[in-house]
C-alpha positions as CSV (number, residue, x, y, z in Angstrom):
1,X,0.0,0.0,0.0
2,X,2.9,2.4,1.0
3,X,4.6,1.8,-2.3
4,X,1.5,2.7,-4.6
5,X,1.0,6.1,-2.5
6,X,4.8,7.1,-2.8
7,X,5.6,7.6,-6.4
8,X,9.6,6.2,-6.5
9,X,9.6,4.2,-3.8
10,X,9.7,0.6,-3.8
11,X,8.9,-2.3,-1.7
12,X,12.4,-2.8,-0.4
13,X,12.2,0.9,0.6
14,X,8.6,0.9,1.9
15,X,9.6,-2.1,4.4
16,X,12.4,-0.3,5.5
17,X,10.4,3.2,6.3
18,X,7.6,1.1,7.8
19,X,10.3,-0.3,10.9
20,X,10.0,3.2,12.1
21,X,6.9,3.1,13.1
22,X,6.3,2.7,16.4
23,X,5.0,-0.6,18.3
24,X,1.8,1.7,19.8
25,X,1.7,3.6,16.2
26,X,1.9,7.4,15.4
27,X,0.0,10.0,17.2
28,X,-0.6,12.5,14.5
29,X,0.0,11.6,10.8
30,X,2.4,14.4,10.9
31,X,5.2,11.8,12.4
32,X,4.9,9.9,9.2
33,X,4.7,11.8,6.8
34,X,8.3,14.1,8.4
35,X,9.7,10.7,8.2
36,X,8.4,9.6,4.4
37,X,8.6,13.3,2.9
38,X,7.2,11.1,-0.2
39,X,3.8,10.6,1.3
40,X,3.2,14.1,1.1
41,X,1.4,14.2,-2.5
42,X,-0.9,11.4,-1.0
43,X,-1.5,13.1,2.4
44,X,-5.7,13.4,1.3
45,X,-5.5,9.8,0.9
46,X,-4.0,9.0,4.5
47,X,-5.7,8.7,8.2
48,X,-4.9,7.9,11.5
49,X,-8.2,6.0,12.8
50,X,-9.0,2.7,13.7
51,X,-12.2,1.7,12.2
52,X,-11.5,-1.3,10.6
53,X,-10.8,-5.0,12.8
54,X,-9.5,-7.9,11.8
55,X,-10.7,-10.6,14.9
56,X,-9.3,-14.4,14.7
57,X,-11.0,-16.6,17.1
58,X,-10.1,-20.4,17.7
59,X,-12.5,-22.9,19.4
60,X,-11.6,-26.2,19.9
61,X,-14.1,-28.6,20.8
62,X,-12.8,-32.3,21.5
63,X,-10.4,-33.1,18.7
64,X,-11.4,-30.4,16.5
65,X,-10.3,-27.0,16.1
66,X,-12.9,-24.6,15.0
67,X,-11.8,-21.3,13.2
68,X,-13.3,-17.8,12.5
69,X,-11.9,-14.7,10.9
70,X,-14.0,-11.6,10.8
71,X,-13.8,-8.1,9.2
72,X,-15.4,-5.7,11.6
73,X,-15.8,-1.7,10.9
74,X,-16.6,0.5,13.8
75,X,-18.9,3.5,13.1
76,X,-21.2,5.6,15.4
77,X,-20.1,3.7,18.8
78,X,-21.2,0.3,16.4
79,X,-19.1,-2.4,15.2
80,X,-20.7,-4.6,12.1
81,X,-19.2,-7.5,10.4
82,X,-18.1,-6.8,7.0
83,X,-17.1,-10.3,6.5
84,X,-16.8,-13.4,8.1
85,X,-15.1,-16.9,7.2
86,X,-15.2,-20.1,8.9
87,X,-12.8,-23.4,9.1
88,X,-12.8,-26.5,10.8
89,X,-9.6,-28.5,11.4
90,X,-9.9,-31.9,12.8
């Protein structure tokens, strides 16, 4: 994703900038974008917000291992499931 907002860059580059960020993430999307000066042409394009949730959840029921992955956006104190998939493992 970093690589098609930043014209020049490529992925070896992108992977490198991206090990700056920190473990908690940025405060303000000014910390990023002082750090990739080539982000700056996509700034409209960029946000700091967490609306979107990836949730991995494993049951496992006797000798079977039951799996769900689910694609939640927040919105309006809400959280809906975009999508969901299942799996069984046994």
């Amino acid at each position: 994703m970093l690589a098609a907002l930043a014209e020049g860059i490529d992925e070896t580059t992108a992977r490198q900038l991206l090990t700056r960020r920190p473990p908690a993430g940025w405060d303000t999307l000014a910390q990023p974008l002082a750090d990739m000066p080539l982000l700056a042409p996509g700034r409209h394009l960029l946000t700091l917000n967490s609306d979107y949730f990836s949730l991995r959840m494993v049951v496992r029921l006797s000798d079977t291992n039951y799996r769900q992955y689910s694609l939640l956006q927040r919105s309006n104190g809400q959280a809906r499931v975009l999508r969901r998939h299942w799996e069984i493992e046994e």
